[in-house]
Backbone as CSV, one residue per row, in Angstrom:
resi,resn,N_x,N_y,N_z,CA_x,CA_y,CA_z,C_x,C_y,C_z
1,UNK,83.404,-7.133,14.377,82.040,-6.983,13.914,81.406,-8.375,13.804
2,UNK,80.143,-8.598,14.362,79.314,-9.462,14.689,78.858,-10.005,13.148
3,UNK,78.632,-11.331,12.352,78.025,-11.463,11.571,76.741,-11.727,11.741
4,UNK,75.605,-11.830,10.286,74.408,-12.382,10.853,74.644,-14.028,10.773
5,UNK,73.828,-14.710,11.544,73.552,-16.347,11.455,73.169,-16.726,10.117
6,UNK,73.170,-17.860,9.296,72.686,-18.252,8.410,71.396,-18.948,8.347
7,UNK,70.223,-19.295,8.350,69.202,-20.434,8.424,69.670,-21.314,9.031
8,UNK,70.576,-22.279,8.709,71.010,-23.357,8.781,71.678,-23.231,10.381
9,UNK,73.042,-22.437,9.953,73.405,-21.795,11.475,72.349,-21.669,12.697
10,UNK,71.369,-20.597,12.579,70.563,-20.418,13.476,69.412,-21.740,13.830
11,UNK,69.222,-23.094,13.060,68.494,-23.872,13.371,69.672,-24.772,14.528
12,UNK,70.801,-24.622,13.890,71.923,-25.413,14.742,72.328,-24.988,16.131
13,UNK,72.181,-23.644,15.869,72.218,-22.537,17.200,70.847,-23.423,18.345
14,UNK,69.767,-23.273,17.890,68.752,-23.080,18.304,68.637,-24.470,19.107
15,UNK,69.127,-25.607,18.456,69.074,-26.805,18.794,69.915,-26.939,20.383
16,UNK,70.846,-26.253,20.214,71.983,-25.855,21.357,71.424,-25.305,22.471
17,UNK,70.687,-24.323,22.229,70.282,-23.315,23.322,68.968,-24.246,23.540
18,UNK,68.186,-24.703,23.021,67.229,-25.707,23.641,67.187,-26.448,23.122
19,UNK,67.208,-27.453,24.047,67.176,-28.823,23.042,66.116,-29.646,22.840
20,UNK,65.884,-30.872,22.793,64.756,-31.748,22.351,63.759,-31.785,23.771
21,UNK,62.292,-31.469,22.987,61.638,-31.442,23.793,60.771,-30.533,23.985
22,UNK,61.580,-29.287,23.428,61.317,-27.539,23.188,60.378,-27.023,22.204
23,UNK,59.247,-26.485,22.187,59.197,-25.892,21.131,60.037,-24.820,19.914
24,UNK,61.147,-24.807,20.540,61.936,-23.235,20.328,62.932,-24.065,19.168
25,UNK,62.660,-25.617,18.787,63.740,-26.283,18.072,63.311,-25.324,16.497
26,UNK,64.742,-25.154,15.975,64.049,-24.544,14.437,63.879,-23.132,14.013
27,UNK,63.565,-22.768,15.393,63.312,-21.013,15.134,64.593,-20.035,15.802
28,UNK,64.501,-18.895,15.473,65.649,-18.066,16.174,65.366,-17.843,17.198
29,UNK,66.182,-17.851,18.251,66.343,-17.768,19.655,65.306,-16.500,19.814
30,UNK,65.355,-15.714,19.316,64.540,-14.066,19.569,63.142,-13.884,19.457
31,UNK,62.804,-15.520,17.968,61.279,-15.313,17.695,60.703,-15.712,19.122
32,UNK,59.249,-14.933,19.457,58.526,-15.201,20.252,57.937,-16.535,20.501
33,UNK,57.534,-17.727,21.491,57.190,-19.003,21.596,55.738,-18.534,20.794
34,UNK,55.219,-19.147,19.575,53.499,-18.657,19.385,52.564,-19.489,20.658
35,UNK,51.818,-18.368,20.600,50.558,-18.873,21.253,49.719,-20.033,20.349
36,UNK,48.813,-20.404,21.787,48.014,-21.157,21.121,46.746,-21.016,20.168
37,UNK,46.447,-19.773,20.158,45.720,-19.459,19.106,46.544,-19.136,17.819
38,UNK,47.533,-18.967,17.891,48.441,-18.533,16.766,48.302,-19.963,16.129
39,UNK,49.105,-20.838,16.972,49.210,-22.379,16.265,47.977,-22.603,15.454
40,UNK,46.903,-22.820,16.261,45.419,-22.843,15.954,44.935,-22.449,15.072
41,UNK,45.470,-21.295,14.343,44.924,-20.538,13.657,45.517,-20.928,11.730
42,UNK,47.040,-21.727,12.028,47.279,-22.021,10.995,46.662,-23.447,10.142
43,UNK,45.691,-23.629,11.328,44.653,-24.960,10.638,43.841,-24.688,9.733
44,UNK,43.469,-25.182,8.958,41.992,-25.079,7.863,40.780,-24.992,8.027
45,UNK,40.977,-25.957,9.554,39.985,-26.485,9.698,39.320,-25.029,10.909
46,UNK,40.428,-25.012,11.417,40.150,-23.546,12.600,39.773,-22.304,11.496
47,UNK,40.236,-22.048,10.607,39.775,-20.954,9.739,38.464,-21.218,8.830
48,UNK,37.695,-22.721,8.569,36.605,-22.621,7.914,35.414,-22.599,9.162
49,UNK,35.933,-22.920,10.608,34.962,-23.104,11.242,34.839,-21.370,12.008
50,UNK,35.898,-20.849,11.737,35.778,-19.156,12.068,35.246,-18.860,11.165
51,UNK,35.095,-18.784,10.218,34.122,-18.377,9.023,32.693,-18.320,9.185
52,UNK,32.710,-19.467,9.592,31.287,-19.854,9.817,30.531,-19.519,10.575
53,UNK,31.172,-19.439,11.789,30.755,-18.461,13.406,30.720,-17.101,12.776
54,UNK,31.380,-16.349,11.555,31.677,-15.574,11.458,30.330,-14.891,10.544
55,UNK,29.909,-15.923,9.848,28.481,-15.712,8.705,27.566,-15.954,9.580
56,UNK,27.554,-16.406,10.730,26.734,-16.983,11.951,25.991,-15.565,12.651
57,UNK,27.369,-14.799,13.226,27.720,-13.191,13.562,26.464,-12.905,13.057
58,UNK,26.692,-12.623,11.382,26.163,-11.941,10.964,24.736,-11.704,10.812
59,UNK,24.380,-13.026,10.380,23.122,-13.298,10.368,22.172,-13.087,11.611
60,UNK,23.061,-13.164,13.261,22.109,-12.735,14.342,22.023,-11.527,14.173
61,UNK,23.018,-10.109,13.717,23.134,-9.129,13.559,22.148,-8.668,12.815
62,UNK,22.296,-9.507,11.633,20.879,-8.607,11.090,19.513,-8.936,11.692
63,UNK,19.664,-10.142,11.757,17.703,-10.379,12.332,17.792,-9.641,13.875
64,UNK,18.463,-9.610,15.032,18.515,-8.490,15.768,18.073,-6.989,15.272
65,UNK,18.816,-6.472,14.446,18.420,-4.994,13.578,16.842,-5.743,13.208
66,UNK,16.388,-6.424,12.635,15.225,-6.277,11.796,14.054,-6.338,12.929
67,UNK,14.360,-7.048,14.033,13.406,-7.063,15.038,13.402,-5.895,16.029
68,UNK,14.047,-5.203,15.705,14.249,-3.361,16.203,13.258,-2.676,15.418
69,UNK,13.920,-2.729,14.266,13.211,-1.897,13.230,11.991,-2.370,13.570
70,UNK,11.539,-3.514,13.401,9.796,-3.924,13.040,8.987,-3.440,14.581
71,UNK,9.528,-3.865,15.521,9.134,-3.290,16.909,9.012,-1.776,16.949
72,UNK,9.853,-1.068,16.396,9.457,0.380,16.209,8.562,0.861,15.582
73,UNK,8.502,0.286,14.401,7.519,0.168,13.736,6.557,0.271,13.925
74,UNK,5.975,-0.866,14.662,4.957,-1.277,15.346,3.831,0.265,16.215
75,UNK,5.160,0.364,17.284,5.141,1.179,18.486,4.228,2.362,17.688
76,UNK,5.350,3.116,16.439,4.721,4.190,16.312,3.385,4.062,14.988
77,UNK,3.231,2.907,14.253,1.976,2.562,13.794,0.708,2.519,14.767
78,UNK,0.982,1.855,16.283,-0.259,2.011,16.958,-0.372,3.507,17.474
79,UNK,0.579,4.602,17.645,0.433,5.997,18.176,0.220,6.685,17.220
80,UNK,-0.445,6.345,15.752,-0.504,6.773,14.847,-2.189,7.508,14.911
């Protein structure tokens, strides 16, 4: 019967199966390589500036809707 690896084990493992140079140093052979938005994403600086695009979103969203509404508005005020 197979044991599991320990932390320590599996960083030592890992060093073996790839070595310097690798991103794969450190992690278990099985975890997936992250993407680059993954990496990206554990920045501060990438998450306050998504925020911001994100309150950005919003704000075209609504003034889009409000210039609907008021244009309709409009339309059926003059067929009035």
């Amino acid at each position: 019967m197979r044991r599991e690896l320990t932390d320590t084990e599996q960083f030592l493992q890992s060093m073996v199966d790839h070595p310097v140079g690798t991103s794969y140093i450190g992690r278990h052979w099985s975890e997936p390589e992250p993407t680059p938005l993954e990496i990206a994403q554990e920045s501060r600086t990438f998450r306050v500036v998504e925020y911001i695009f994100g309150a950005l979103a919003v704000a075209a969203m609504m003034i889009i809707v409000y210039m609907v509404f008021r244009a309709l508005f409009l339309v059926v005020m003059s067929l009035w």
